[in-house]
C-alpha positions, -999 to +999 in steps of 0.1 A: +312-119-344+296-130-313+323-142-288+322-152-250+335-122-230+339-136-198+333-168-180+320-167-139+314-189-117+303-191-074+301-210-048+267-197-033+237-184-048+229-148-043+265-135-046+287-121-073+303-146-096+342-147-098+357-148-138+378-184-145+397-193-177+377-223-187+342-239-183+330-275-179+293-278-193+277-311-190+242-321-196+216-320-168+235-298-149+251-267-162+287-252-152+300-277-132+314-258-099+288-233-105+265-231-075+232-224-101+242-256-116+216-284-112+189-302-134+166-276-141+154-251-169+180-222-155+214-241-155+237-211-174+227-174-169+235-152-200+243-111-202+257-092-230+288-066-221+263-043-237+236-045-214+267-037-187+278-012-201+244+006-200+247+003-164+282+018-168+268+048-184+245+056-155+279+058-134+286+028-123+321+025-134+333-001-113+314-030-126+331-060-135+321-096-151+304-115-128+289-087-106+252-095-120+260-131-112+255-141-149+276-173-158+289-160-190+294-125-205+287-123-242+293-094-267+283-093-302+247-102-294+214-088-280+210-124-258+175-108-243+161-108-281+168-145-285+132-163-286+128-192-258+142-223-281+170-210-298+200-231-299+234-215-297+268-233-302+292-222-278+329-232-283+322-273-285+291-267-270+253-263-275+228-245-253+191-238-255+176-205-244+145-212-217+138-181-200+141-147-211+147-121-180+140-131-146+117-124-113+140-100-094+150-108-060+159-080-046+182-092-021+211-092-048+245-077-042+242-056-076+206-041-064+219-033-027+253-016-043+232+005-074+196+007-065+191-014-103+200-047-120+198-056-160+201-087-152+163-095-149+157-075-184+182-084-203+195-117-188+187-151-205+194-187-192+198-215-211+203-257-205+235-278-216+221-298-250+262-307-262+285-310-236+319-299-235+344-271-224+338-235-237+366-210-230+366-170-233+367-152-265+352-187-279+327-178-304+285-182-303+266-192-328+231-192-339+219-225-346 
C-alpha cells in the first residue's frame, strides 16, 4: 500500500521543510501555510522515502523528512514514474501530477550539506483538484 510518510511544511522558499501532524489542501493554492503554496502548476512537491533512502546509502545518515524541502514524503510508490496527468487520491483529497523532476537550483540547503539532491530526479509536484485535510500514514491512490 502506498501511504503518506511524512507531511512538511516552511515558511520561506529555499529552506528545509519542518514535518506537522496534519495538512490543509485547498484548491488554487496548495498546503495552506506552506510558503510554495500559491496558484500555480507547482503547489505540493512529492518524494518517495525510497528515493531518500538512496541518498542514505551514499552516507548521508542524518537525513530527515523535509530536508529536500518536498511537501509530503510518500512510500509505497515510485512518484517520479507517475506520467504528467495522473490523479492520485490522498486521504480526502485529490491531486494531479504537473511536473516530473525539477530545474535544480543550486543554492539549496540539501546541495550545500551533500554536494547532491534527488529531489530534482525523482521529485514530482502536483495541484489541489479535491480539497480537504490529508494526514500521515493516510493512504494514496491511483485514480
Amino acid at each position: 500500500m502506498a501511504r503518506v510518510v511524512s507531511i512538511n511544511i516552511s515558511n520561506k522558499k529555499g529552506v528545509i521543510k519542518i514535518p506537522i501532524n496534519e495538512a490543509e489542501l485547498r484548491i488554487d493554492h496548495g498546503i495552506v501555510g506552506d510558503a510554495h503554496a500559491s496558484n500555480w502548476h507547482r503547489q505540493i512537491s512529492l518524494l518517495a522515502k525510497e528515493s531518500i533512502d538512496k541518498m542514505k546509502e551514499k552516507g548521508f545518515d542524518e537525513l530527515k523528512f523535509g530536508d529536500f524541502a518536498e511537501n509530503i514524503t510518500t512510500e509505497g510508490i515510485d512518484v517520479y514514474k507517475l506520467p504528467v496527468g495522473q490523479r492520485l487520491s490522498i486521504g480526502q483529497c485529490e491531486v494531479e501530477v504537473t511536473q516530473i523532476g525539477k530545474k535544480c537550483h543550486g543554492g539549496c540547503e540539501i546541495k550545500k550539506k551533500t554536494g547532491d539532491c534527488v529531489m530534482p530526479r525523482e521529485g514530482i509536484f502536483v495541484k489541489v483538484i479535491k480539497e480537504g485535510f490529508i494526514y500521515p500514514n493516510d493512504e494514496i491512490i491511483l485514480l
